[in-house]
Residue, then its C-alpha position, 0 to 999 in steps of 0.5 A: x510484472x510477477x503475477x500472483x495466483x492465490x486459490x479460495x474456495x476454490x476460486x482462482x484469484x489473480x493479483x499483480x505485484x512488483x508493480x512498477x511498471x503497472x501505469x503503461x497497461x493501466x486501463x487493461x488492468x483495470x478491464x481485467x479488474x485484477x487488483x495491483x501491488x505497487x512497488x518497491x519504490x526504493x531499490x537500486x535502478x539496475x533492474x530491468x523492471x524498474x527502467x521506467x518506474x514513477x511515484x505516478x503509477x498509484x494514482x495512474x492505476x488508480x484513476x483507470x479504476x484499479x485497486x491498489x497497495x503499496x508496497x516496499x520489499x524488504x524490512x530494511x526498506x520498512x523503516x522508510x516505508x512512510x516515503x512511499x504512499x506521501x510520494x504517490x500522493x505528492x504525484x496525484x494519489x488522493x490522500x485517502x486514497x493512498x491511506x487505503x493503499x497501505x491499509x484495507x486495500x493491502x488487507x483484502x489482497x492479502x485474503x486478512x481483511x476480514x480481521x486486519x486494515x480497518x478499525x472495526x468492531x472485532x477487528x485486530x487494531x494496532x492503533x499509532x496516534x499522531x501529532x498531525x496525519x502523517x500522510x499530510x505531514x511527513x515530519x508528524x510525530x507519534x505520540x502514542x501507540x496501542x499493540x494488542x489494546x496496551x500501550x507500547x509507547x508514549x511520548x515523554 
């Protein structure tokens, strides 16, 4: 599983991405307290590091007391991303849970949380309205869409 390292003020960060395997270390991670990157989920299984992946690993991370995001790796795979936090919930990950991990938990390991990946006062807020939450329900559809404060969609 890569490792990243990003330097703040001069602070050395350490993060884990890329991972699927992260659940067999799960409590070690967790004692280091580095956050975790999980993911891709759906590309081919020919790589040696996705021998042994499993939609558990977010919520197994995440009982153990590690911060979490989910993460896809290409835009192709973008398109699809939804699957993803609905079949780490399907396999133990609270549902608010996996929302923070596509959203705030994403935004503070990516050093952007200050701006981005929660609805705030002065935050950047690109804001999709649904017919039902679309974590509970896979098939909710949008029904509206804010960019930048305009609307960029509306169901007819």
């Amino acid at each position: 599983m890569p490792l990243h390292i990003r330097s703040i003020n001069k602070n050395i960060e350490l993060m884990h991405i890329h991972a699927t395997e992260g659940h067999k270390i799960a409590d070690y991670i967790a004692k280091k307290g580095i956050p975790v990157s999980v993911g891709p989920s759906l590309v081919g299984f020919e790589k040696v590091e996705l021998r042994n992946i499993s939609f558990e690993t977010p919520a197994i991370l995440w009982k153990a007391g590690v911060q979490i995001s989910i993460q896809s790796d290409s835009f192709t795979r973008l398109r699809y991303f939804q699957i993803l936090p609905c079949m780490a919930i399907k396999e133990g990950l609270p549902i608010n849970e996996a929302l923070k991990a596509v959203t705030i938990n994403a935004a503070k390991m990516l050093s952007v949380a200050n701006r981005i990946g929660s609805i705030e006062p002065g935050k950047d807020a690109d804001i999709v309205v649904w017919t039902e939450h679309p974590l509970e329900n896979f098939y909710a559809e949008n029904q509206l869409t804010f960019i930048n404060g305009e609307i960029a969609y509306k169901k007819k």
